[in-house]
C-alpha angles and dihedrals in degrees: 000000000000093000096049085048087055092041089050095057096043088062092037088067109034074057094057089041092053094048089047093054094048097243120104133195144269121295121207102191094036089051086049100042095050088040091051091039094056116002106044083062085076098008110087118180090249090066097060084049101054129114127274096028108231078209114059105161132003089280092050086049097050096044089052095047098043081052101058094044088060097049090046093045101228092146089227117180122216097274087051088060089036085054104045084040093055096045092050088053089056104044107024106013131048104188 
């Protein structure tokens, strides 16, 4: 119990840091629900498991996906990548 206290209060605080700071952190379902409205259209699962892999670390992903929404004009902001990229690294890619 002591340990998941502990646990609790350490994101708890990396949360209100990050909120502090502006930035706020990664969304899952948001990340899902912006991929699936304007990338799955093109992006079937069997791009994200090609080889070689275009992304090859967390840098590499966001570059490529910041990329894309601006030539495809989709006027994201940087939690919307943060987002996508985020959502990608949970479900296609494990780096």
């Amino acid at each position: 119990m002591r340990g998941t206290l502990k646990g609790a209060v350490i994101v708890g605080l990396l949360a209100g840091s990050a909120a502090a700071g502006g930035a706020e952190l990664p969304n899952l379902e948001r990340g899902r629900a912006l991929y699936e409205n304007h990338c799955v259209v093109c992006h079937t699962s069997r791009v994200h498991g090609r080889i070689p892999a275009l992304a090859i670390n967390t840098e590499e992903l966001r570059r490529i996906v910041a990329n894309w929404a601006a030539a495809e004009n989709l006027r994201w902001n940087e939690q919307d990548v943060t987002d996508v990229v985020h959502f990608l690294r949970q479900t296609r890619y494990r780096f």
